[in-house]
Backbone as a printed PyTorch tensor [residue, N CA C, xyz], in Angstrom:
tensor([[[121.2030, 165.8500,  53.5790],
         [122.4580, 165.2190,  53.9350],
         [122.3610, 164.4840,  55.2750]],

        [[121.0590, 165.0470,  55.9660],
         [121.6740, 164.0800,  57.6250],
         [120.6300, 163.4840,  57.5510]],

        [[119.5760, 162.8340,  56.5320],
         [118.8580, 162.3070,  56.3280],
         [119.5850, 161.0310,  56.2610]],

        [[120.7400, 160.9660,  55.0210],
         [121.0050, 160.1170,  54.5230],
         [122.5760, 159.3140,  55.2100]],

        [[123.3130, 160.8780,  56.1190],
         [124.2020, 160.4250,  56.8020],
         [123.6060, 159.2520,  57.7840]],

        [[122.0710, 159.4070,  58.3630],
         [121.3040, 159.5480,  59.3550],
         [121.2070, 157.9390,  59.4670]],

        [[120.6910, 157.2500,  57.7700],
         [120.4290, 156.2780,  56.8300],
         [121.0800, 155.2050,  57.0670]],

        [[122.3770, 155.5630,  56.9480],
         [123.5450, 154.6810,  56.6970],
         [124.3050, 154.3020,  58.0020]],

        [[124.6290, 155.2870,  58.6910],
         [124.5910, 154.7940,  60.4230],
         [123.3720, 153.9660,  60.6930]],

        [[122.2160, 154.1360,  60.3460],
         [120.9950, 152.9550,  60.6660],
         [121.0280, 151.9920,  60.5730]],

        [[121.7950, 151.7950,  58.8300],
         [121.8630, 150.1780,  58.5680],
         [123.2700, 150.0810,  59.2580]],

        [[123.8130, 150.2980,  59.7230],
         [125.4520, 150.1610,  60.2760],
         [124.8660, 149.2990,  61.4300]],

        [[123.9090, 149.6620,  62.1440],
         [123.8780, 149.5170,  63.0480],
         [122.9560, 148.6160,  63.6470]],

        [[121.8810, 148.7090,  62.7270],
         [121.3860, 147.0590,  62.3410],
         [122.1610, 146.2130,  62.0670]],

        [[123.4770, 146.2730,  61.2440],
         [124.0800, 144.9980,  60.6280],
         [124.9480, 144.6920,  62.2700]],

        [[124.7750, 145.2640,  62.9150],
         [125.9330, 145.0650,  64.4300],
         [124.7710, 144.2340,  65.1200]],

        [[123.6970, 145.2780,  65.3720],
         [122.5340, 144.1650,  66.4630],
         [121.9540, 142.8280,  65.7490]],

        [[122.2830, 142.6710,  64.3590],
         [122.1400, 141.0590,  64.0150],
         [123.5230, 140.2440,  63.7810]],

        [[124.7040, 140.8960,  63.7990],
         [126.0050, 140.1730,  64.2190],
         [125.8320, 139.8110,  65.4340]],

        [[125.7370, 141.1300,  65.9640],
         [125.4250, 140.5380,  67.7330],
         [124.8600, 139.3690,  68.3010]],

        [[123.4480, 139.2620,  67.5990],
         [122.5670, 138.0630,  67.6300],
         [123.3070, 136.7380,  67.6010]],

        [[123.6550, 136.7780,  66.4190],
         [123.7830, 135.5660,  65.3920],
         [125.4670, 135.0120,  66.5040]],

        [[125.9770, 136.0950,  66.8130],
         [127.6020, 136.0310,  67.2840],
         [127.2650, 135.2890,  68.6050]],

        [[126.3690, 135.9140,  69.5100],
         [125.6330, 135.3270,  71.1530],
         [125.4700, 134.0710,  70.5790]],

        [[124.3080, 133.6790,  70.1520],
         [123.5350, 132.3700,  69.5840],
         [124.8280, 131.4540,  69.6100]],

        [[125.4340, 131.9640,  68.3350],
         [126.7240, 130.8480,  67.7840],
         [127.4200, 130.5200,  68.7500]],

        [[127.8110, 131.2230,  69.6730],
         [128.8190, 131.3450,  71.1100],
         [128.2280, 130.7630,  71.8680]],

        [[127.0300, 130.8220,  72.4460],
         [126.5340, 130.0450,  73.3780],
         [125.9810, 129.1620,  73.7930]],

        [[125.0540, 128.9680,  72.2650],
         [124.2450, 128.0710,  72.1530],
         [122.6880, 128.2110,  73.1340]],

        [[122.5670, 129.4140,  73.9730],
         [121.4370, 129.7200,  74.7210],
         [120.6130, 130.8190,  74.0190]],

        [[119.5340, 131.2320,  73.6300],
         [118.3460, 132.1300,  73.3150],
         [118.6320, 133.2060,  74.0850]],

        [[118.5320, 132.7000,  75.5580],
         [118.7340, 133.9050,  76.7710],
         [119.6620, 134.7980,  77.0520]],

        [[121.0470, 134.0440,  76.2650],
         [122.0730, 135.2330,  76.5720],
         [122.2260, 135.8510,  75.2860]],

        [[121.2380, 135.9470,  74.1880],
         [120.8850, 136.6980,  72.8720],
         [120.1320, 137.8810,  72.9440]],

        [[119.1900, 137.3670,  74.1100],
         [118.2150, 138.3160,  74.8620],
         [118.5700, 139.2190,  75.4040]],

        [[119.6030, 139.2060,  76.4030],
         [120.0160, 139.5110,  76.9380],
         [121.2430, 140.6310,  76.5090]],

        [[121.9450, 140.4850,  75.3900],
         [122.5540, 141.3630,  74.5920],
         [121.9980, 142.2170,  74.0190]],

        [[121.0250, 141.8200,  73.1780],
         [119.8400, 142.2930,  72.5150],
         [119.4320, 143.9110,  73.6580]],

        [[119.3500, 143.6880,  74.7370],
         [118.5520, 144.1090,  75.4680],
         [119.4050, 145.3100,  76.2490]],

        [[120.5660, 144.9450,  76.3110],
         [121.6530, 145.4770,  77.0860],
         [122.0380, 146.9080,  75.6930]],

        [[122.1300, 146.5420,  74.4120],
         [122.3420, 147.0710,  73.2650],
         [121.7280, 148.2640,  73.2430]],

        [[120.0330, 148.2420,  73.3950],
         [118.7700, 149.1100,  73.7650],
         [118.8610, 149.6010,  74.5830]],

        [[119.0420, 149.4600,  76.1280],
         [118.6670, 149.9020,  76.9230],
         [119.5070, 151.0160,  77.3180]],

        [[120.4260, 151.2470,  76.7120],
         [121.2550, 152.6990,  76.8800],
         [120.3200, 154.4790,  76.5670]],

        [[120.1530, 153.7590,  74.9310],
         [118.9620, 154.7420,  74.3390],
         [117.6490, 154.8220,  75.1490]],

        [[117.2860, 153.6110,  75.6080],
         [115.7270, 153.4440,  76.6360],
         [115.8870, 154.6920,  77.2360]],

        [[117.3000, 154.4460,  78.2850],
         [117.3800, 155.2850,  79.7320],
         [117.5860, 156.7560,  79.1980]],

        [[118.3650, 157.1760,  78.2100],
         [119.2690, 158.7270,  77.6860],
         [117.7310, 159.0390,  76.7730]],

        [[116.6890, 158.8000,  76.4460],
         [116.4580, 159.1750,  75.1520],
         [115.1310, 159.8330,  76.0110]],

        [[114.5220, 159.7820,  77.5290],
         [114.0790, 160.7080,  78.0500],
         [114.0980, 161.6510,  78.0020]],

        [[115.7070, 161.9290,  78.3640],
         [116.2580, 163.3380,  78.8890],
         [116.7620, 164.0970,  77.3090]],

        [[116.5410, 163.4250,  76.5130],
         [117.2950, 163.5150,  75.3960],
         [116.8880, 165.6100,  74.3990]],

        [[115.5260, 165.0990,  74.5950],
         [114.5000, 166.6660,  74.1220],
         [114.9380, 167.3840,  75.1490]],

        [[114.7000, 167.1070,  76.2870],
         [115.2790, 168.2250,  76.8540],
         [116.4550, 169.2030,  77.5650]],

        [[117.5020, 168.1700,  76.9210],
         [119.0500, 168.4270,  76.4200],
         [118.8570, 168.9340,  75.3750]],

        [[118.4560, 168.5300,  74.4800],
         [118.7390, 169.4700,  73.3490],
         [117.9290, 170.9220,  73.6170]],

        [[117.0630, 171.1400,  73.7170],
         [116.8740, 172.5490,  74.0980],
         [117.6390, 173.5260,  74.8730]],

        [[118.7280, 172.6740,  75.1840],
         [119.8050, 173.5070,  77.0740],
         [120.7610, 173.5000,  76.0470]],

        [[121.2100, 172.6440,  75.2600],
         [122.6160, 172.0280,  75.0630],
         [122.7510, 172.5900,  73.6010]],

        [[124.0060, 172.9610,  73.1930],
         [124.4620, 173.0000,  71.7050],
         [123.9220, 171.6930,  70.9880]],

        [[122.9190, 171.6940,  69.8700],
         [123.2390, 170.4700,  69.6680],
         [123.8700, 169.4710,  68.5730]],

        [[124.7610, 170.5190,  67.7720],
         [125.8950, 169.2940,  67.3440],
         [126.5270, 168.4670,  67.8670]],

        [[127.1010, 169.2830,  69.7080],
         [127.9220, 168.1440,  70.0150],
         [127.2230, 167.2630,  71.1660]],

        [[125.9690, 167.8100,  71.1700],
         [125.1090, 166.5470,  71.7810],
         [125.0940, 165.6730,  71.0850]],

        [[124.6380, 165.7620,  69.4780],
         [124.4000, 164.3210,  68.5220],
         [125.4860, 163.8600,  68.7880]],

        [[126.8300, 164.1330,  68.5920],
         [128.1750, 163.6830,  68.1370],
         [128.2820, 162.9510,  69.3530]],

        [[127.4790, 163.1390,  70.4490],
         [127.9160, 162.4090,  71.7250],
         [126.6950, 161.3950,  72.2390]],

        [[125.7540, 161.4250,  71.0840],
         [124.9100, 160.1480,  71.1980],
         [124.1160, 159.8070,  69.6650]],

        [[123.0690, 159.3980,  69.3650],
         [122.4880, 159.0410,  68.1160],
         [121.1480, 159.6450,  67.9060]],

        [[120.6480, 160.8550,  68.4770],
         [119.5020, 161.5270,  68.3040],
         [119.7120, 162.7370,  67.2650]],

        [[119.7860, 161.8010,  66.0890],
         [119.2930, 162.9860,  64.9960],
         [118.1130, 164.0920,  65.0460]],

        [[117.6280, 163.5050,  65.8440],
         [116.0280, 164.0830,  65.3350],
         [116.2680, 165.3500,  65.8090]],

        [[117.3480, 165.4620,  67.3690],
         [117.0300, 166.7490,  68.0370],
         [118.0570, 167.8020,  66.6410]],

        [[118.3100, 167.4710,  65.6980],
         [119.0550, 169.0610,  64.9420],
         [117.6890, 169.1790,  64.0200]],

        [[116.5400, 168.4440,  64.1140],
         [115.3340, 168.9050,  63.1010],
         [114.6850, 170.3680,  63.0070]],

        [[114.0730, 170.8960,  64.5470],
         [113.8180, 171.8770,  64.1780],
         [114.6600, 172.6860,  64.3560]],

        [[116.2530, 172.6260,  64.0430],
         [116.9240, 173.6260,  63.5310],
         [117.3150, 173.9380,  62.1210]],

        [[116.5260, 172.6950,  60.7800],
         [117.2730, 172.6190,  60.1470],
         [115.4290, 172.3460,  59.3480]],

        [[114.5630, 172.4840,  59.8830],
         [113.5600, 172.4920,  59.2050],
         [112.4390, 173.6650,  59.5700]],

        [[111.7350, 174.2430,  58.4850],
         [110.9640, 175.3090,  58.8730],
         [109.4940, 174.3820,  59.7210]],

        [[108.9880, 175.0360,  60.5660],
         [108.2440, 174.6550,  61.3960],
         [106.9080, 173.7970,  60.9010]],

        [[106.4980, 174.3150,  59.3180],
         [105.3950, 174.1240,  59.1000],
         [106.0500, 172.6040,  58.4200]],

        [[107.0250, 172.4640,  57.8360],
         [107.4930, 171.3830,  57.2740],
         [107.9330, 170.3090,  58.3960]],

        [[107.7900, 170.1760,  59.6470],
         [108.3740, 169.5960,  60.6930],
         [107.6000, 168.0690,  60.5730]],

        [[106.3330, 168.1410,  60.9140],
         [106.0790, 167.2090,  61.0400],
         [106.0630, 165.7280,  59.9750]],

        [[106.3750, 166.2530,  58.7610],
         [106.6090, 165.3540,  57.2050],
         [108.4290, 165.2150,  57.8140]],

        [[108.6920, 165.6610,  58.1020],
         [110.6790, 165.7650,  58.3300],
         [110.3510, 164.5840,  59.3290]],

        [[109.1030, 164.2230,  60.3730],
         [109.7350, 163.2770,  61.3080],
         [109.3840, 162.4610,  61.1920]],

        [[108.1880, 162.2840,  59.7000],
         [107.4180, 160.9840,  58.9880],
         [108.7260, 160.4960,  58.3520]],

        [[109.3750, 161.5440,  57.8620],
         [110.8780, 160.8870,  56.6190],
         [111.8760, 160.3640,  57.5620]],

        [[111.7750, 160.7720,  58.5410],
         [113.0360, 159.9800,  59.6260],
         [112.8390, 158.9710,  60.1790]],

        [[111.5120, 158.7640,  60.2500],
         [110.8780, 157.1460,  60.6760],
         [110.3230, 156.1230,  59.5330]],

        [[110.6940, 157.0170,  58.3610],
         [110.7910, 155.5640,  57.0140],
         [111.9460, 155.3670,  57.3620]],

        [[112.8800, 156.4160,  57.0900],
         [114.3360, 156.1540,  57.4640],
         [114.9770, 154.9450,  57.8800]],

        [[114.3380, 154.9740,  59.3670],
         [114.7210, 154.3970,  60.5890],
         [114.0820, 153.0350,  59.9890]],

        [[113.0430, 152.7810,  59.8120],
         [112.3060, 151.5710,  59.1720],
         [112.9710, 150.9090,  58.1110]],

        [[113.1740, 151.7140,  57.1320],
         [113.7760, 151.2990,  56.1090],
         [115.3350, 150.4810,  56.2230]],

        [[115.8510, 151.2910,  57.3960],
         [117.1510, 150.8090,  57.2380],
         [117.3140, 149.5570,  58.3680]],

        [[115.7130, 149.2140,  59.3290],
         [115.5230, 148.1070,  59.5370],
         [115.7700, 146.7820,  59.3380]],

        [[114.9330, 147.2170,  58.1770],
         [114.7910, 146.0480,  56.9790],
         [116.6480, 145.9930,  55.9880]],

        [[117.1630, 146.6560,  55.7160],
         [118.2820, 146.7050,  54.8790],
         [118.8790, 146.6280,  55.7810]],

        [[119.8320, 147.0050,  56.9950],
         [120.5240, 146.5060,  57.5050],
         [120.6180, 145.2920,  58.2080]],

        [[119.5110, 144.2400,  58.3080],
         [119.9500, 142.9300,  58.6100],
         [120.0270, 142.3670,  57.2400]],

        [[119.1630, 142.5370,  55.9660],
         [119.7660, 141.6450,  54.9760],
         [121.0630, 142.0330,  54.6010]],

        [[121.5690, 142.9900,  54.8760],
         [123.2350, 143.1620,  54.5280],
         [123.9530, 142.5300,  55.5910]],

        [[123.1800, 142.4830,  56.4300],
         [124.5000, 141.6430,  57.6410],
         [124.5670, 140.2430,  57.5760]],

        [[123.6180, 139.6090,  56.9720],
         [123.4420, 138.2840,  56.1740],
         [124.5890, 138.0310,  55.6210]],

        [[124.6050, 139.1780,  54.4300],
         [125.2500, 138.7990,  53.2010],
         [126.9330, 139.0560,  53.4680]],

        [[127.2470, 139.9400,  54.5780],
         [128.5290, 140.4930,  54.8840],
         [129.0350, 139.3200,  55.7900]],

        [[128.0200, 139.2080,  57.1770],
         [128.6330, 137.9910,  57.8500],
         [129.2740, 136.7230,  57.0730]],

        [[128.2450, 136.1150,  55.8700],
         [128.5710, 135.4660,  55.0260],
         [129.3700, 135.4490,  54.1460]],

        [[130.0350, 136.6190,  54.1130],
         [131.1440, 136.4620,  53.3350],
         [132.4770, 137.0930,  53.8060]],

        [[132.5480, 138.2100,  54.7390],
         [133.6780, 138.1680,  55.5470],
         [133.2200, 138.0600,  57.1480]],

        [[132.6860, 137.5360,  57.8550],
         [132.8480, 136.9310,  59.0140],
         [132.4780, 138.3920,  59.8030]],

        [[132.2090, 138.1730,  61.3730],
         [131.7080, 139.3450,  62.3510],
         [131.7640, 140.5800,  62.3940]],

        [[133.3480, 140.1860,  62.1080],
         [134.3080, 141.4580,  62.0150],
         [133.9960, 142.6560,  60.7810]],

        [[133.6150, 142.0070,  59.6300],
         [133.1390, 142.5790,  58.4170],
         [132.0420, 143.7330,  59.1640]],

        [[131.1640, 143.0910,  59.6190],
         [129.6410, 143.6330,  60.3260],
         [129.7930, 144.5210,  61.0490]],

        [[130.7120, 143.9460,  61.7790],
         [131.3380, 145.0750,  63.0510],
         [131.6860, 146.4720,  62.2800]],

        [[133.1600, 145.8670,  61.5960],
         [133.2180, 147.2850,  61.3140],
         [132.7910, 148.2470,  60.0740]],

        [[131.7880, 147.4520,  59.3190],
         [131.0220, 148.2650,  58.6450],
         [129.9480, 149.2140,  59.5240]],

        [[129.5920, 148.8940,  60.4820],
         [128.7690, 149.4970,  61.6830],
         [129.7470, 150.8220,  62.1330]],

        [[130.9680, 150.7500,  62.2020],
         [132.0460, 151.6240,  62.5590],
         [131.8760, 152.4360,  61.4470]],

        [[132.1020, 152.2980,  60.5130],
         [132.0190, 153.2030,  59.6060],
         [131.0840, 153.5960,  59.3490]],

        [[129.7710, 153.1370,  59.5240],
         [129.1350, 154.2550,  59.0830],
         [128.6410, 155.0270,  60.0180]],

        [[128.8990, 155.0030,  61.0260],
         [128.7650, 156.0430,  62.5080],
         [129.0070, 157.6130,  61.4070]],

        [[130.6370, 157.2840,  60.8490],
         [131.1220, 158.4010,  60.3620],
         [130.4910, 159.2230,  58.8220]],

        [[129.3470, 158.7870,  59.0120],
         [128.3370, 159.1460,  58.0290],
         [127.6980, 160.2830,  58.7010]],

        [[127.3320, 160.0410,  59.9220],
         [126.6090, 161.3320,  60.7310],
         [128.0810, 162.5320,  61.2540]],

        [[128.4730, 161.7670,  61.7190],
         [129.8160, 162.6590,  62.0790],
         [130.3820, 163.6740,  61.3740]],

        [[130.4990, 162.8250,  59.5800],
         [130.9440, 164.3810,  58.3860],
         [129.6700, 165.3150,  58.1010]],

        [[128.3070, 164.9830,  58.3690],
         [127.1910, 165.6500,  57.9910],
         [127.2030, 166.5100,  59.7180]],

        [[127.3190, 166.1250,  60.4340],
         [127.0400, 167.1100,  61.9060],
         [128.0830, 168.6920,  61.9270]],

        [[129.5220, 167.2830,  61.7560],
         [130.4600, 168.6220,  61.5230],
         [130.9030, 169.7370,  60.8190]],

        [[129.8050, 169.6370,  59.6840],
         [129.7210, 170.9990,  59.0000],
         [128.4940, 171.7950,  58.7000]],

        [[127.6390, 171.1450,  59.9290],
         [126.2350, 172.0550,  60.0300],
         [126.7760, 173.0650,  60.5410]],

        [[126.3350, 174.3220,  60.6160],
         [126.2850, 175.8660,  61.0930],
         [124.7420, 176.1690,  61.8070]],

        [[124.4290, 175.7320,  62.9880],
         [123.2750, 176.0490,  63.7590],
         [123.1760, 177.3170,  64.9650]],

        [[122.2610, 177.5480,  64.6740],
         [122.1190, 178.5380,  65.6900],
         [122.0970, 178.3720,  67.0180]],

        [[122.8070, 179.1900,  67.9800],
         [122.9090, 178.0740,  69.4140],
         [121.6460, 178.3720,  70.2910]],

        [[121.3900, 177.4780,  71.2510],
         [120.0870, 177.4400,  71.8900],
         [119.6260, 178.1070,  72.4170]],

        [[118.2550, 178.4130,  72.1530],
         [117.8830, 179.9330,  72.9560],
         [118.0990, 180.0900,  74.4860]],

        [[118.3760, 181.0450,  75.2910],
         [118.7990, 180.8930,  76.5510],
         [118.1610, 180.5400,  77.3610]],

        [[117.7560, 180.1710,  78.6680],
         [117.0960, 179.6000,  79.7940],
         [117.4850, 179.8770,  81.0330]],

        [[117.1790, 179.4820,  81.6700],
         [117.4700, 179.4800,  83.0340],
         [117.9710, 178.2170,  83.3100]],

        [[118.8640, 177.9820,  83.5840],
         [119.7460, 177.0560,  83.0360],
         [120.1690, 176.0960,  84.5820]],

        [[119.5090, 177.0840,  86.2130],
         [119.3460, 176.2770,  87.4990],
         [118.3720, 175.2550,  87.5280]],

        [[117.1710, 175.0870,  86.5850],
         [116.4300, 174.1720,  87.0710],
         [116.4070, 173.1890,  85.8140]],

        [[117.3440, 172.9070,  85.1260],
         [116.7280, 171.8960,  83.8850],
         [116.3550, 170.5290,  84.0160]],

        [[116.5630, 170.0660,  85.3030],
         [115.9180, 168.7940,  85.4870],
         [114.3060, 168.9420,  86.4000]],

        [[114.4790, 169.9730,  86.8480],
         [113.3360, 170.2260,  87.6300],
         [112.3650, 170.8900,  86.4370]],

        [[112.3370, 171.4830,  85.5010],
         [111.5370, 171.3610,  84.3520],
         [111.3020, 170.0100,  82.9860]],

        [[111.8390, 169.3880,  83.2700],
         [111.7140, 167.8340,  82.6470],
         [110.5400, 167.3410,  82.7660]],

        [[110.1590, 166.4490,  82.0470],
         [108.8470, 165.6460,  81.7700],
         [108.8740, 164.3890,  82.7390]],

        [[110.6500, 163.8010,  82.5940],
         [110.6130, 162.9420,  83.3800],
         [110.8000, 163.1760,  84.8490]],

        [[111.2590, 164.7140,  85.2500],
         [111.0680, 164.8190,  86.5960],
         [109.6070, 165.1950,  87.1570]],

        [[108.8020, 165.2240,  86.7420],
         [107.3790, 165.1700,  86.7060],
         [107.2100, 163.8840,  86.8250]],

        [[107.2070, 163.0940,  86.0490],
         [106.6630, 161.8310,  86.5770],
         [107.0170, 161.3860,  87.5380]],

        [[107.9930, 161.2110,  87.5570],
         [108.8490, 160.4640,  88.5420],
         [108.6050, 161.3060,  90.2350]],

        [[108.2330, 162.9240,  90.0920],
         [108.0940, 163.0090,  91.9350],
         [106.4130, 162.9660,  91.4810]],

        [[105.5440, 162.7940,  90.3280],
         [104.2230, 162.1440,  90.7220],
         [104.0820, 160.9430,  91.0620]],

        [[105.2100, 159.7820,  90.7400],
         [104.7260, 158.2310,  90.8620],
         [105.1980, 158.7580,  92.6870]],

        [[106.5670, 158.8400,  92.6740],
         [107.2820, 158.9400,  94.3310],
         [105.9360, 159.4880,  95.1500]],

        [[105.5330, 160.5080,  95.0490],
         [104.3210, 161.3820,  96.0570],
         [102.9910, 160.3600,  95.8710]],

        [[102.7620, 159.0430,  94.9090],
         [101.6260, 158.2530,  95.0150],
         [100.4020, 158.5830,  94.3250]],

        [[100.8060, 159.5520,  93.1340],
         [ 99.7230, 160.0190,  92.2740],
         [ 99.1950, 159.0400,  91.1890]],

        [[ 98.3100, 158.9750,  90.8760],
         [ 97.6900, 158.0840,  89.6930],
         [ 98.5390, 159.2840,  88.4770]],

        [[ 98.5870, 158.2490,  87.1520],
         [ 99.0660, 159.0220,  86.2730],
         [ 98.1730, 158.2910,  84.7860]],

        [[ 98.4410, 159.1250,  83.7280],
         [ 97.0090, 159.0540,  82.8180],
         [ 98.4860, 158.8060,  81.6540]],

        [[ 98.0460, 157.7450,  81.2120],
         [ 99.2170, 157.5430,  79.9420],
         [ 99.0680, 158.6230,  79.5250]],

        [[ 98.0060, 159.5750,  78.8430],
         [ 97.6910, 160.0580,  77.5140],
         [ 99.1590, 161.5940,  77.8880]],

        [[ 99.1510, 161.4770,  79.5240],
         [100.5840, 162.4860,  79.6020],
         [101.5680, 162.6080,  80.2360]],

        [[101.4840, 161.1740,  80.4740],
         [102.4880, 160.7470,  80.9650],
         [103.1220, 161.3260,  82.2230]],

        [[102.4270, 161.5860,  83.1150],
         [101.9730, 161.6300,  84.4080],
         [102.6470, 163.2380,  84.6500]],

        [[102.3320, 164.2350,  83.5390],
         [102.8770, 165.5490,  83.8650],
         [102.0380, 166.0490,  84.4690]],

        [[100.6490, 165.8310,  84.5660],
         [ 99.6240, 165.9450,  85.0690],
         [ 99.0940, 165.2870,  86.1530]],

        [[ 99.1290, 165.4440,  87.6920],
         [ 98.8200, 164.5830,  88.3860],
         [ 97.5340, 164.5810,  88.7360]],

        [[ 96.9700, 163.2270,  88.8470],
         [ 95.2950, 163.3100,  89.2660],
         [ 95.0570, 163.6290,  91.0570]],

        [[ 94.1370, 162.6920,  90.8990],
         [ 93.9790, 162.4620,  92.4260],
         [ 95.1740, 161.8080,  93.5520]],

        [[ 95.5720, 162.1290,  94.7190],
         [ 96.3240, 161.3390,  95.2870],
         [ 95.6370, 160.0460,  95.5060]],

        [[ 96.5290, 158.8160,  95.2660],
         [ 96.3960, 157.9210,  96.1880],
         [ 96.3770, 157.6150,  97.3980]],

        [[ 95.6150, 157.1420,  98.3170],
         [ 95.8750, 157.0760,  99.6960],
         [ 96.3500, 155.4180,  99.8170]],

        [[ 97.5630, 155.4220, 101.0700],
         [ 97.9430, 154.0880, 101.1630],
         [ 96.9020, 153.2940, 102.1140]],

        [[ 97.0150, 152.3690, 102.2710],
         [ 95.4440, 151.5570, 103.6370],
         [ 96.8380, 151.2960, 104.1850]],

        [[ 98.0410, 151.5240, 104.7300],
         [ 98.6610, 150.9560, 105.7610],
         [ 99.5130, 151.9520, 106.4780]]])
């Protein structure tokens, strides 16, 4: 069920970021302020989707989803462990799939009832995840120590390794710090 609630908010929401497009373009007549929407659209999820794993481990997380678009974090509550990793291959056809299908529907919708159509077919199907969240029954999060949750983060690791001048190794994203850098000034 939150596969498919999961699905349909996808293409919702594709058919909005190519209204969006097509709506900038038509309006402005500039590339750049398409870009620029485009970009503004993303960059919410960019910045939240860090901290996102490790909210859900602190946080209840029905009403974390309900308060952003990370399905993925109710997976391993709702999948046995050994089955996990096929659950996050099926959520990224998902996500792919509804790629591809939600701009050819926003084609065909723009084209026949105008922005607004796009728009609020995107509205509605938000409420695809919303009836599938609100009648999960999950177990609530195992407890923690609940004073340091940013100071156990991945991204607070990086971030006082870049600040302190450490080299950092993609492969971990700098949880691991190497050698210090020394400054020459």
């Amino acid at each position: 069920m939150l596969w498919t609630g999961a699905f349909v908010s996808n293409i919702g929401t594709w058919m909005k970021t190519v209204g969006v497009g097509i709506l900038v373009t038509a309006r402005t007549g500039n590339s750049g302020w398409t870009v620029l929407a485009a970009a503004a659209g993303f960059l919410p999820s960019g910045l939240v989707s860090r901290f996102g794993g490790v909210l859900a481990d602190w946080l209840s997380r029905p009403p974390l989803l309900l308060g952003t678009t990370f399905t993925e974090t109710l997976l391993p509550d709702l999948v046995p462990e050994e089955d996990l990793v096929g659950e996050v291959a099926l959520s990224s056809a998902q996500w792919n799939l509804g790629r591809v299908i939600g701009p050819a529907l926003a084609g065909g919708v723009i084209g026949i009832g105008g922005y607004a159509w796009a728009f609020g077919s995107n509205a509605l199907s938000c409420f695809a995840v919303i009836a599938v969240v609100a009648g999960l029954q999950l177990p609530p999060p195992a407890p923690h120590d609940r004073t340091s949750l940013l100071a156990r983060s991945e991204t607070a690791s990086c971030t006082r390794a870049v600040t302190r001048g450490y080299e950092s190794s993609s492969a971990t994203c700098c949880a691991t710090p190497s050698s210090p850098r020394r400054s020459s000034g």
